[in-house]
mmCIF file as gemmi writes it, N, C-alpha and C atoms, coordinates in Angstrom:
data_model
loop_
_atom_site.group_PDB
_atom_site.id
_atom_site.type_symbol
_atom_site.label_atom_id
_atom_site.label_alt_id
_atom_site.label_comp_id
_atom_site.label_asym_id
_atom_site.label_entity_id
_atom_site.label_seq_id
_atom_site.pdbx_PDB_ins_code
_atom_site.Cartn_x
_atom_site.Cartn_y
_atom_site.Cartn_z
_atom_site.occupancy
_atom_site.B_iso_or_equiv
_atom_site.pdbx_formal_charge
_atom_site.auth_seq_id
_atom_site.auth_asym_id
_atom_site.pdbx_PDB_model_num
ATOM 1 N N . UNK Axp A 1 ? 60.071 46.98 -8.864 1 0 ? 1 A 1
ATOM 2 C CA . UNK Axp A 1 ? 61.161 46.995 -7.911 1 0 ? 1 A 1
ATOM 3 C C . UNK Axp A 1 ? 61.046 45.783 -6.976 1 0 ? 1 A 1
ATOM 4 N N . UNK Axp A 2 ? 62.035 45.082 -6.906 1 0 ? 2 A 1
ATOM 5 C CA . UNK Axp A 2 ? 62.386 43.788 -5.76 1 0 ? 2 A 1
ATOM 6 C C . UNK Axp A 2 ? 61.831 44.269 -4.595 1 0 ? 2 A 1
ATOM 7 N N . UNK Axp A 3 ? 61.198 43.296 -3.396 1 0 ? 3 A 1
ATOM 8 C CA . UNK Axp A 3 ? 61.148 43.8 -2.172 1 0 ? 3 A 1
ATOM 9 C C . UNK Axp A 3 ? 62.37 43.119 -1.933 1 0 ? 3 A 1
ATOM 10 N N . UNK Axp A 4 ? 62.654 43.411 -0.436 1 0 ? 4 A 1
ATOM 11 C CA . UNK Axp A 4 ? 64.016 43.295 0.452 1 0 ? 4 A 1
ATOM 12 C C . UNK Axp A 4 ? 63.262 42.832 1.745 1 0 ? 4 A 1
ATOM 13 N N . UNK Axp A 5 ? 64.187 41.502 1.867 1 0 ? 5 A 1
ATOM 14 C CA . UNK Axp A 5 ? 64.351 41.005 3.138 1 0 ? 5 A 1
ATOM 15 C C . UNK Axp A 5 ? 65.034 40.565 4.131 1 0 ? 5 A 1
ATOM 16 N N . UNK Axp A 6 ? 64.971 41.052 5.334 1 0 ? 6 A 1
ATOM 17 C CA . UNK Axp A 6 ? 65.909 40.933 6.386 1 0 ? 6 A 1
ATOM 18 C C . UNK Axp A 6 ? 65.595 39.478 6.532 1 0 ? 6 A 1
ATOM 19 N N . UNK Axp A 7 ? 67.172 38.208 6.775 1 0 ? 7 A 1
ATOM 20 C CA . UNK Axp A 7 ? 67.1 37.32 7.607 1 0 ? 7 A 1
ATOM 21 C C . UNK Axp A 7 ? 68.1 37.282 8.283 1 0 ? 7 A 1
ATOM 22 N N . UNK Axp A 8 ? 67.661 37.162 9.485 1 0 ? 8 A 1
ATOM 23 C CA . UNK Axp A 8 ? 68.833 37.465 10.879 1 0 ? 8 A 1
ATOM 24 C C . UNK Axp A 8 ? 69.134 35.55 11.033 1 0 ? 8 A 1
ATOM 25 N N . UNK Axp A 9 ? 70.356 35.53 11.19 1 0 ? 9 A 1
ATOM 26 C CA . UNK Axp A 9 ? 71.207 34.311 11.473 1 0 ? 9 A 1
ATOM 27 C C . UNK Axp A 9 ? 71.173 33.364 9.852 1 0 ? 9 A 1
ATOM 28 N N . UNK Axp A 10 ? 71.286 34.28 8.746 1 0 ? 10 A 1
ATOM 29 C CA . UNK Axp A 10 ? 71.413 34.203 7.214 1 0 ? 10 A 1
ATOM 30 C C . UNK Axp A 10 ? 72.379 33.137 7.155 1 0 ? 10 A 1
ATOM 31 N N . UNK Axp A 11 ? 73.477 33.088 7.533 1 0 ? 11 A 1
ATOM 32 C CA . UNK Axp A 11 ? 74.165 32.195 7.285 1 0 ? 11 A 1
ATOM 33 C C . UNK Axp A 11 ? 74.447 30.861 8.141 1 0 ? 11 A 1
ATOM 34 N N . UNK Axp A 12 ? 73.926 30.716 8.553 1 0 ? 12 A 1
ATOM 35 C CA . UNK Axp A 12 ? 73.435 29.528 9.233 1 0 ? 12 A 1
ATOM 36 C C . UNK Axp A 12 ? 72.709 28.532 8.129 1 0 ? 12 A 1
ATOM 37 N N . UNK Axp A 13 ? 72.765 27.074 8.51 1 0 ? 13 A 1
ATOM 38 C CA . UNK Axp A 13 ? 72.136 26.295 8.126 1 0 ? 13 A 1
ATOM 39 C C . UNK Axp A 13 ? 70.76 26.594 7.375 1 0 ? 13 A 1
ATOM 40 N N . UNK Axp A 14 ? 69.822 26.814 8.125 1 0 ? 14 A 1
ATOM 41 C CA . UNK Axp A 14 ? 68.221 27.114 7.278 1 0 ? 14 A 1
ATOM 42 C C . UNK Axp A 14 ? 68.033 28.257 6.9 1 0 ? 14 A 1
ATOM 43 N N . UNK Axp A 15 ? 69.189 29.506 7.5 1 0 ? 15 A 1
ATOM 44 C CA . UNK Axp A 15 ? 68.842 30.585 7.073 1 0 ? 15 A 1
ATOM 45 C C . UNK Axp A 15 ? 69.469 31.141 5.509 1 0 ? 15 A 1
ATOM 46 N N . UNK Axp A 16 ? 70.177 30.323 5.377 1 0 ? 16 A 1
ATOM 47 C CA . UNK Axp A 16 ? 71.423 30.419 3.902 1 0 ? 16 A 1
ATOM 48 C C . UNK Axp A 16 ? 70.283 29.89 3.432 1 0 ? 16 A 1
ATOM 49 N N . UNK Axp A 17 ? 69.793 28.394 3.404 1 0 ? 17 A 1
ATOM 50 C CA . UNK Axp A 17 ? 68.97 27.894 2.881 1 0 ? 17 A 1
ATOM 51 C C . UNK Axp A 17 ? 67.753 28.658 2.299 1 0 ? 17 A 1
ATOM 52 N N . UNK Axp A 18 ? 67.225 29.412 3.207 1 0 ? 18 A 1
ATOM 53 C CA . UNK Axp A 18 ? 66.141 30.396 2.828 1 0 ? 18 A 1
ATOM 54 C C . UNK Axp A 18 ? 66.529 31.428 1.892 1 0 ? 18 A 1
ATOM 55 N N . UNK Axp A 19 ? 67.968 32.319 2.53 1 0 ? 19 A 1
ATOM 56 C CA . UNK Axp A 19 ? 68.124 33.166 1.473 1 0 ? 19 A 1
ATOM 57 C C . UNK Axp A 19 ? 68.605 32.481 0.254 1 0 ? 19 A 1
ATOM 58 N N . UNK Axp A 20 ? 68.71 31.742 -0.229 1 0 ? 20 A 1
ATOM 59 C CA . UNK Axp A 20 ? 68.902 31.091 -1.812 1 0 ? 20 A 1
ATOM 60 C C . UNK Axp A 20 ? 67.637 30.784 -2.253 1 0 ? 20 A 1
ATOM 61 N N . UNK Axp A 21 ? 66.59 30.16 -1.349 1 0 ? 21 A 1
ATOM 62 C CA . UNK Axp A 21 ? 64.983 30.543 -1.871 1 0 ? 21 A 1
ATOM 63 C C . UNK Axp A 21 ? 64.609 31.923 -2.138 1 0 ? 21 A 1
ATOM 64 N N . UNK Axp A 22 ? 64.67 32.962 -1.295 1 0 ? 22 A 1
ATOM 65 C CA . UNK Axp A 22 ? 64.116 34.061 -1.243 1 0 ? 22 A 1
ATOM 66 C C . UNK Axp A 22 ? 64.632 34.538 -2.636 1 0 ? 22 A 1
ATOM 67 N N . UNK Axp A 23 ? 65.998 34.666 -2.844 1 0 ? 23 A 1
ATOM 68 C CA . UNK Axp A 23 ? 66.337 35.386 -4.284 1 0 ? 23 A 1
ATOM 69 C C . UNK Axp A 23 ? 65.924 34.377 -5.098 1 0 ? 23 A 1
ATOM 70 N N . UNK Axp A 24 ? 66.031 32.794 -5.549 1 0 ? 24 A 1
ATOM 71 C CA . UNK Axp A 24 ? 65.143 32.647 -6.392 1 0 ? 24 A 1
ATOM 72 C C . UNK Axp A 24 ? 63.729 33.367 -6.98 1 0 ? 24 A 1
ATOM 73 N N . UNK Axp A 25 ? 63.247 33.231 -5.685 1 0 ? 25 A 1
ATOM 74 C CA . UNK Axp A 25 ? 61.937 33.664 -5.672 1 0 ? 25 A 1
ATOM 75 C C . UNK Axp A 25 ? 62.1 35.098 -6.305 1 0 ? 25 A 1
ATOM 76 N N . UNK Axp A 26 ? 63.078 36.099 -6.582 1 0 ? 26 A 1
ATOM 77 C CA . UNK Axp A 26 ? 62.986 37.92 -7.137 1 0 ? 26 A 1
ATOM 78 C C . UNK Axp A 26 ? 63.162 38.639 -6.107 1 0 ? 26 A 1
ATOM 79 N N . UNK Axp A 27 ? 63.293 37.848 -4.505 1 0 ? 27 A 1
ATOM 80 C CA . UNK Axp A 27 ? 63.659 39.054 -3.566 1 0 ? 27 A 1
ATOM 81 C C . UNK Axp A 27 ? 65.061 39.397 -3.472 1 0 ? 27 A 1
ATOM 82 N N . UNK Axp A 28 ? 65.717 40.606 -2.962 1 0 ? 28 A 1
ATOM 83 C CA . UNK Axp A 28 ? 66.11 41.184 -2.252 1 0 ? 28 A 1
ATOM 84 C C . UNK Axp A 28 ? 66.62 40.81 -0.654 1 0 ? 28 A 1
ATOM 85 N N . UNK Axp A 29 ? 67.87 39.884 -0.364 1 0 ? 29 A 1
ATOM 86 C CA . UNK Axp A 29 ? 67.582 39.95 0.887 1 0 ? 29 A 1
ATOM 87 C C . UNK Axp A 29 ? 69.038 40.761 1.614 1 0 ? 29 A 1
ATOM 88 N N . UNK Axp A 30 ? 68.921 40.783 2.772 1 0 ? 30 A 1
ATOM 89 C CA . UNK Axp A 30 ? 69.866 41.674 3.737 1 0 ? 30 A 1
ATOM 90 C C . UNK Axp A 30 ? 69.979 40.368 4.673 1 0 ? 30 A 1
ATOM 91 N N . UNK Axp A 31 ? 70.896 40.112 4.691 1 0 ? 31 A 1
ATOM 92 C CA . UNK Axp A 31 ? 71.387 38.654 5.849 1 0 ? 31 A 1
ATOM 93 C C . UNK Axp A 31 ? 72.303 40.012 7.475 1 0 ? 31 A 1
ATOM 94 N N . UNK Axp A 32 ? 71.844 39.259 8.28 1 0 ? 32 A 1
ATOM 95 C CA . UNK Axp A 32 ? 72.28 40.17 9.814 1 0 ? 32 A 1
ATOM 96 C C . UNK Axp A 32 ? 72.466 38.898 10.256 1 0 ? 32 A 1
ATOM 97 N N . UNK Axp A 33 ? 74.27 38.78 11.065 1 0 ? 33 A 1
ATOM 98 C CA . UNK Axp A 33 ? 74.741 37.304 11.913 1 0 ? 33 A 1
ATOM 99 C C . UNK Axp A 33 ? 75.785 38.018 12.527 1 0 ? 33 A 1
ATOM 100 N N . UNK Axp A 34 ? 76.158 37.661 13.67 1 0 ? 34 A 1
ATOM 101 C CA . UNK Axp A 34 ? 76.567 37.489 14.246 1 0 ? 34 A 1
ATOM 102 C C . UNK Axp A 34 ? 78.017 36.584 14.256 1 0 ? 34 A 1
ATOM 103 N N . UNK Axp A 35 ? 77.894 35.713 13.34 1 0 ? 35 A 1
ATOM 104 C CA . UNK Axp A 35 ? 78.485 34.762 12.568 1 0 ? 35 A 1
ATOM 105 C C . UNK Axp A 35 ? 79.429 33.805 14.587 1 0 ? 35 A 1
ATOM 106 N N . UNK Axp A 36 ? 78.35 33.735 15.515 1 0 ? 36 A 1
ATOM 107 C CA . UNK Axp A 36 ? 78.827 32.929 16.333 1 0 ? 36 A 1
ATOM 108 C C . UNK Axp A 36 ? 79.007 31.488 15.923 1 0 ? 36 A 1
ATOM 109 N N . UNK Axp A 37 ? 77.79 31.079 14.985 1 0 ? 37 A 1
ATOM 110 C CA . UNK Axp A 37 ? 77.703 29.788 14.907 1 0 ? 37 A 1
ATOM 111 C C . UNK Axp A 37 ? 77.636 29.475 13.469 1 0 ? 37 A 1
ATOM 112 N N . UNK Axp A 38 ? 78.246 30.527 12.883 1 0 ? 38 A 1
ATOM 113 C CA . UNK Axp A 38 ? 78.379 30.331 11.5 1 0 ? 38 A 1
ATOM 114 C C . UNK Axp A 38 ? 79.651 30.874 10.721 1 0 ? 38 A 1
ATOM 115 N N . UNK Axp A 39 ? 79.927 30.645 9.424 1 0 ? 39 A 1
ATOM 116 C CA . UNK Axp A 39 ? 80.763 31.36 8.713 1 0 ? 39 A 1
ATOM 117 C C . UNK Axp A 39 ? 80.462 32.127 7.599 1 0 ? 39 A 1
ATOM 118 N N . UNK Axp A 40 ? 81.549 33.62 7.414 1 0 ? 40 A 1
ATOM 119 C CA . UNK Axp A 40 ? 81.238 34.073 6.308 1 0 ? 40 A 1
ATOM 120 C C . UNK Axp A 40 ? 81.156 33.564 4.957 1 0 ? 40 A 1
ATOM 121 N N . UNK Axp A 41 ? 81.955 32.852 5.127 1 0 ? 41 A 1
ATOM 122 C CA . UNK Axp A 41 ? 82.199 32.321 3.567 1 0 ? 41 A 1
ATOM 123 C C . UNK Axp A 41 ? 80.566 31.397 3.047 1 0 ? 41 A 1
ATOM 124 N N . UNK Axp A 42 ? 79.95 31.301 3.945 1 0 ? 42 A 1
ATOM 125 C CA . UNK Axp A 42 ? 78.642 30.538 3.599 1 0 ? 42 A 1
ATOM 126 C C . UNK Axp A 42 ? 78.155 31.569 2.132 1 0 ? 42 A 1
ATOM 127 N N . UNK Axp A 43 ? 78.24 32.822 2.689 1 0 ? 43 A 1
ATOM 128 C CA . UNK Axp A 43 ? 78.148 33.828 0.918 1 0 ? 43 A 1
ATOM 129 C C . UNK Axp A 43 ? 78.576 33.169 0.029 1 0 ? 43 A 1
ATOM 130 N N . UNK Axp A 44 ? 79.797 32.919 -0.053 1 0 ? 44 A 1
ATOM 131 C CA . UNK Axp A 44 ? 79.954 32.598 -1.071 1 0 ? 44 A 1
ATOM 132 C C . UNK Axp A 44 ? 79.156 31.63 -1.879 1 0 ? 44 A 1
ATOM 133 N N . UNK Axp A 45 ? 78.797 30.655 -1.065 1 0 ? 45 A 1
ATOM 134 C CA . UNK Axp A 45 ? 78.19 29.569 -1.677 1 0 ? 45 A 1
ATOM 135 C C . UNK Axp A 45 ? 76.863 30.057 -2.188 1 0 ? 45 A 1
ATOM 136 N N . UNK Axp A 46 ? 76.096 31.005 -1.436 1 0 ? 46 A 1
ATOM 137 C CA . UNK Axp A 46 ? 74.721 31.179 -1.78 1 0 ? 46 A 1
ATOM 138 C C . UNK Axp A 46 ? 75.134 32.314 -3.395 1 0 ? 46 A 1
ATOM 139 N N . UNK Axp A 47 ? 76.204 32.837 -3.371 1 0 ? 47 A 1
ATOM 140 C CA . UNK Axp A 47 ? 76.298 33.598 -4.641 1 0 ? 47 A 1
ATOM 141 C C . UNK Axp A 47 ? 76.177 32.417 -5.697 1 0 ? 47 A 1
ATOM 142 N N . UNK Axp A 48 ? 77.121 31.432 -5.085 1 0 ? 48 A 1
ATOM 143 C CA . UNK Axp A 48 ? 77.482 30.479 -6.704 1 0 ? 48 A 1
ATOM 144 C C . UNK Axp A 48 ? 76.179 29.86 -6.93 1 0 ? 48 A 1
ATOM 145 N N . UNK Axp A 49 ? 75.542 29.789 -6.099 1 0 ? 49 A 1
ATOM 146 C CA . UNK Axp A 49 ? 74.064 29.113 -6.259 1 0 ? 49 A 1
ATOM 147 C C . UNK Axp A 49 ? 73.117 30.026 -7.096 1 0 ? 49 A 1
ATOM 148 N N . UNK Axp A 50 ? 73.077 31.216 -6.99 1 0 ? 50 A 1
ATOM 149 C CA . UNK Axp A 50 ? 72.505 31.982 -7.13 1 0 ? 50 A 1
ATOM 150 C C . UNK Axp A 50 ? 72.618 32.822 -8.497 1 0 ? 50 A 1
ATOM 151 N N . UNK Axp A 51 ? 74.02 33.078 -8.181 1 0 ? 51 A 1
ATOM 152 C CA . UNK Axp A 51 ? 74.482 34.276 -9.001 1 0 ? 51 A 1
ATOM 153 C C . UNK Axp A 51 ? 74.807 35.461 -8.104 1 0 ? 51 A 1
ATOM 154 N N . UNK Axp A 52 ? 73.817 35.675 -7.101 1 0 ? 52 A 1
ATOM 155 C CA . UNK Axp A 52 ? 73.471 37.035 -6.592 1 0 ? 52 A 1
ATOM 156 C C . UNK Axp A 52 ? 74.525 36.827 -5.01 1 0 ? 52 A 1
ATOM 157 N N . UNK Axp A 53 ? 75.025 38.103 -4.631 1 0 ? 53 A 1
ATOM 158 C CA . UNK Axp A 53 ? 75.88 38.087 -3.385 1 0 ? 53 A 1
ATOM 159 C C . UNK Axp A 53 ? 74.817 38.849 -2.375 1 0 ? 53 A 1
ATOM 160 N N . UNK Axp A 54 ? 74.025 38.157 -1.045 1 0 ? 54 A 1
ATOM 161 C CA . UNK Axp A 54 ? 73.541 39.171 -0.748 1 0 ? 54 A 1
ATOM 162 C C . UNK Axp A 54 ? 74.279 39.829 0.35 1 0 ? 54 A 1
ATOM 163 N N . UNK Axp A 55 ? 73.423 41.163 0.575 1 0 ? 55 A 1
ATOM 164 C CA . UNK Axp A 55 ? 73.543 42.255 1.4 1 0 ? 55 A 1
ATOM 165 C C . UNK Axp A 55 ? 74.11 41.286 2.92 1 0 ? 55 A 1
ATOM 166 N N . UNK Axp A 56 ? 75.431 41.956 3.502 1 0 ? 56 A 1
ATOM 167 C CA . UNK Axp A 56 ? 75.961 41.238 4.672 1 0 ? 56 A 1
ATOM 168 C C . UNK Axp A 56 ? 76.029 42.287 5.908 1 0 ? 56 A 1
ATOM 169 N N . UNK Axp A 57 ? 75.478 42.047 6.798 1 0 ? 57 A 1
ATOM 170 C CA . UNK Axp A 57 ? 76.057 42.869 7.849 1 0 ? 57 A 1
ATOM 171 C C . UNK Axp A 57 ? 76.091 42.334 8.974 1 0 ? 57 A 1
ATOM 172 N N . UNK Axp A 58 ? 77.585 42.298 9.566 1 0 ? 58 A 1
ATOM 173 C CA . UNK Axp A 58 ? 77.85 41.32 10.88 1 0 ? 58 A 1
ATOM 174 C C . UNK Axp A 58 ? 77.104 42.092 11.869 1 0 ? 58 A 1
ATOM 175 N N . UNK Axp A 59 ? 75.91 42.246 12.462 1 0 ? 59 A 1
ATOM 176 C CA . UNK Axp A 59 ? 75.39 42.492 13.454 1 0 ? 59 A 1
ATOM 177 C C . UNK Axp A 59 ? 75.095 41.735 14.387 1 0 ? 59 A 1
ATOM 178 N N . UNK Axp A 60 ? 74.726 41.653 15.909 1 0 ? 60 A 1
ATOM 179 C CA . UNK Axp A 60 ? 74.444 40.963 16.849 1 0 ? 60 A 1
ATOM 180 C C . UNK Axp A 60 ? 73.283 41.31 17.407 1 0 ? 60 A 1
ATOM 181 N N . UNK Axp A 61 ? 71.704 40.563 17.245 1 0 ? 61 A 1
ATOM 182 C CA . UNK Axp A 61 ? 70.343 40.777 17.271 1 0 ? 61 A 1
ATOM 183 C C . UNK Axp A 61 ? 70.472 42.02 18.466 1 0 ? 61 A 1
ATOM 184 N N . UNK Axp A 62 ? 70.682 41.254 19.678 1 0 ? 62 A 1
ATOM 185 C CA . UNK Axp A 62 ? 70.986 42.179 21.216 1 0 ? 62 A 1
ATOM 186 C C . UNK Axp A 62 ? 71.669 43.649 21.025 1 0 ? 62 A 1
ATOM 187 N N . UNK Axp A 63 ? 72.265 43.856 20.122 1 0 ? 63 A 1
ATOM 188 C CA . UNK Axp A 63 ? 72.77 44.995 19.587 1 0 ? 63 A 1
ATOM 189 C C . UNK Axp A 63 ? 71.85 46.607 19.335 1 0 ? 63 A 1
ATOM 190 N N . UNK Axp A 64 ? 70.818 46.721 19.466 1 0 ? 64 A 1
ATOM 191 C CA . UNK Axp A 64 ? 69.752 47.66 19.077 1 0 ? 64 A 1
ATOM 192 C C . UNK Axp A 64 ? 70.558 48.779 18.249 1 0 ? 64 A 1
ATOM 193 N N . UNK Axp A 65 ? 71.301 49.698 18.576 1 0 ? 65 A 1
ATOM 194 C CA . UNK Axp A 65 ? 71.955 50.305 17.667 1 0 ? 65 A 1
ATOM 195 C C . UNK Axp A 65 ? 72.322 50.072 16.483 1 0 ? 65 A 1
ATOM 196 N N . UNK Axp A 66 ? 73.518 49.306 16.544 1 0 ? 66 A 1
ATOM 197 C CA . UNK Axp A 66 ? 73.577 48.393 15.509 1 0 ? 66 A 1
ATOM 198 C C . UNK Axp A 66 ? 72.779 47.644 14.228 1 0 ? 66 A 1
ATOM 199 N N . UNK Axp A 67 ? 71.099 47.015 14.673 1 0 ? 67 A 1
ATOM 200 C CA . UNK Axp A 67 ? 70.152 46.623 14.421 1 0 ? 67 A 1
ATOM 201 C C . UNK Axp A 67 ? 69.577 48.3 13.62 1 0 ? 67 A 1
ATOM 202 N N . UNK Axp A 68 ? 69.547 49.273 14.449 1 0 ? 68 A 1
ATOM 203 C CA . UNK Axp A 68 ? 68.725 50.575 14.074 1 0 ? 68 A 1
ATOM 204 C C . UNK Axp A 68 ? 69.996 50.733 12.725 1 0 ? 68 A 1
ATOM 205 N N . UNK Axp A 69 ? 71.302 50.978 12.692 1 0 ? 69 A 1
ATOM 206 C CA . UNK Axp A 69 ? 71.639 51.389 11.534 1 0 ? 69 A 1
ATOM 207 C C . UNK Axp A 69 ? 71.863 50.537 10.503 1 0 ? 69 A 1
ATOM 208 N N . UNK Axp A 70 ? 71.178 49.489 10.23 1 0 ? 70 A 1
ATOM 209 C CA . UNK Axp A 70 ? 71.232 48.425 9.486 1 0 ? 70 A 1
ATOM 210 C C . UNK Axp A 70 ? 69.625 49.009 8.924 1 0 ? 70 A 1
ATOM 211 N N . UNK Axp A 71 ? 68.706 49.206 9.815 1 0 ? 71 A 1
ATOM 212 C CA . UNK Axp A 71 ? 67.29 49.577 9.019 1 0 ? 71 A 1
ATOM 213 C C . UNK Axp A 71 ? 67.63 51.279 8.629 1 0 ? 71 A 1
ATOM 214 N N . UNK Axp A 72 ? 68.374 51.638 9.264 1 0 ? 72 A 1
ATOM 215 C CA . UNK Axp A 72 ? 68.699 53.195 8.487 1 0 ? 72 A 1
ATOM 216 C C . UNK Axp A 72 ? 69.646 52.61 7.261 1 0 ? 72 A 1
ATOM 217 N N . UNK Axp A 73 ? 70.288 52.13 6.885 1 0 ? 73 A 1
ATOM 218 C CA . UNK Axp A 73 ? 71.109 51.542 5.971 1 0 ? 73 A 1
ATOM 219 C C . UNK Axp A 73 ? 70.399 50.837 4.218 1 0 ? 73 A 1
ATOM 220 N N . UNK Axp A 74 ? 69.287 50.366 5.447 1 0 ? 74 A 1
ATOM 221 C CA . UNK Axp A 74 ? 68.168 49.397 3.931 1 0 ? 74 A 1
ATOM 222 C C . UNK Axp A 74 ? 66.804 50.143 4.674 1 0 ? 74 A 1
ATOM 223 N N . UNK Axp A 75 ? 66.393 50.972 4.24 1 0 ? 75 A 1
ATOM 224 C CA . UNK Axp A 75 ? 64.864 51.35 4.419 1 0 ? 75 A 1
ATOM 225 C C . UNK Axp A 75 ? 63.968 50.557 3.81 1 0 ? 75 A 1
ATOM 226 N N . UNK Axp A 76 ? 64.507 50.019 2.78 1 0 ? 76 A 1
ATOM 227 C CA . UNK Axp A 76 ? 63.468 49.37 1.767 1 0 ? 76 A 1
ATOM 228 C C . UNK Axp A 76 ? 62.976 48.139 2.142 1 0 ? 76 A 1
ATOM 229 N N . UNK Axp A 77 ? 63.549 47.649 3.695 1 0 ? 77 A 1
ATOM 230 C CA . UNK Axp A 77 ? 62.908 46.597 4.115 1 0 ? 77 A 1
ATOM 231 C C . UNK Axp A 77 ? 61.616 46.141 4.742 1 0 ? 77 A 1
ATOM 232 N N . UNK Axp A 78 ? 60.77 44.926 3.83 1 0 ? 78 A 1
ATOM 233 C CA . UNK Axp A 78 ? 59.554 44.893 3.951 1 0 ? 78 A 1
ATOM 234 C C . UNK Axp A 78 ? 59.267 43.677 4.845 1 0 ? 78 A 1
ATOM 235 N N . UNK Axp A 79 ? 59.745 42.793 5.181 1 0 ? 79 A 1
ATOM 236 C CA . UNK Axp A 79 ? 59.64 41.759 6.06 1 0 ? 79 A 1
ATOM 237 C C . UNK Axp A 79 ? 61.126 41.351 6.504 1 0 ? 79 A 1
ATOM 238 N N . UNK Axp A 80 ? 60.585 40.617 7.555 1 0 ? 80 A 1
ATOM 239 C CA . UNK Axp A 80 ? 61.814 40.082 8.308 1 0 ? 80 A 1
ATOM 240 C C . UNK Axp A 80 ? 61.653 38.505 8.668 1 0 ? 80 A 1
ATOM 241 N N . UNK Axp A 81 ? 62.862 37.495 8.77 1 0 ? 81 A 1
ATOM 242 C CA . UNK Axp A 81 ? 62.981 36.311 8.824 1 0 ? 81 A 1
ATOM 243 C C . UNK Axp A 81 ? 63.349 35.957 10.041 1 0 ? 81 A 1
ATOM 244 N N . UNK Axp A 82 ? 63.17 35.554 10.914 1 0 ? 82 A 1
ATOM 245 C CA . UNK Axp A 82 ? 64.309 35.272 12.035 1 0 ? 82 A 1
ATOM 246 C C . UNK Axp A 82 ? 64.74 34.132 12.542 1 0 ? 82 A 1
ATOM 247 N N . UNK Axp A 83 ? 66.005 34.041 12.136 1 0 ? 83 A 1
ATOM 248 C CA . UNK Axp A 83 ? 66.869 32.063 12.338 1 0 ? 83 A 1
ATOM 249 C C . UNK Axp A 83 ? 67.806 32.965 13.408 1 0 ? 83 A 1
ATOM 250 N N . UNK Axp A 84 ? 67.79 34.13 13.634 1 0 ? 84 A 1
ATOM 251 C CA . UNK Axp A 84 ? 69.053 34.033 14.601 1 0 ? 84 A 1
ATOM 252 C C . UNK Axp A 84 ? 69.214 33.633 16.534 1 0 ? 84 A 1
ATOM 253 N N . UNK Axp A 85 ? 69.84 32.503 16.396 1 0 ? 85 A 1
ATOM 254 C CA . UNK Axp A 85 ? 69.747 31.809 17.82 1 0 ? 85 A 1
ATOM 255 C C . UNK Axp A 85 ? 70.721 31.03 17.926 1 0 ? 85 A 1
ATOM 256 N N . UNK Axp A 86 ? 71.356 30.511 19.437 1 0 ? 86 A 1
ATOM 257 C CA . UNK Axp A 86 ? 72.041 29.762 19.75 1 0 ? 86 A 1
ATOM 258 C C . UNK Axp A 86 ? 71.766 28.325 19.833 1 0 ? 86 A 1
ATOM 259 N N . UNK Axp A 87 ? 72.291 27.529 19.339 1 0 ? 87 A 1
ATOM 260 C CA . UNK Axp A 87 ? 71.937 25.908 19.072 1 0 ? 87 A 1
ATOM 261 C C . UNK Axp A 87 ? 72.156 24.916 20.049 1 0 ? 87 A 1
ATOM 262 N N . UNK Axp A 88 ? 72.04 23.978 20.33 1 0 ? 88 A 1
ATOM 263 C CA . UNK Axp A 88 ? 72.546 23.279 21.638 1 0 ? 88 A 1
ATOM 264 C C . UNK Axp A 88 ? 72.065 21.975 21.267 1 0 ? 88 A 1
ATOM 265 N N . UNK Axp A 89 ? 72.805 21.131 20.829 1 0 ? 89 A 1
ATOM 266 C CA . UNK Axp A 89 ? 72.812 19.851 20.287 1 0 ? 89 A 1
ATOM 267 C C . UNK Axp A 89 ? 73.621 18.697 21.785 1 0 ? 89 A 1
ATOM 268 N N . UNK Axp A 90 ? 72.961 17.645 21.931 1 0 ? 90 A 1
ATOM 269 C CA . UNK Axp A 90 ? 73.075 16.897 22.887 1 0 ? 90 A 1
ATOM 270 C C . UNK Axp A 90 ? 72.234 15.939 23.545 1 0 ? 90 A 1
């Protein structure tokens, strides 16, 4: 059985990046964004790369609820990634 991994701010720049490593690699991942500084459609791209569509859920880290029914949602999660943050270029 695949493990599963949470990366929070997934679709973002390094975090898309990662999840197209991670499923190379045979994992399982669950992407959590916020999608402030990103877009959905970044999925798409990591599918065509891939093959694989992963697990999406627009959550917001600060959210705790939210966050709790996302791990009630995927129990099977064994590690976690974390890219999710605000950027500030200047």
């Amino acid at each position: 059985m695949k493990q599963t991994i949470l990366v929070t701010g997934g679709t973002g720049f390094i975090g898309s990046h990662t999840t197209v490593e991670l499923q190379e690699a045979g994992y399982n991942v669950v992407i959590v964004d916020n999608l402030s500084n990103s877009n959905v459609n970044v999925l798409d791209g990591i599918e065509k790369i891939t093959g694989i569509r992963p697990a999406f859920e627009q959550v917001d880290c600060c959210d705790i609820e939210a966050l709790d029914a996302v791990f009630a949602k995927y129990p099977g999660i064994k590690g976690i990634i974390h890219f999710a943050a605000s950027k500030a270029l200047g």
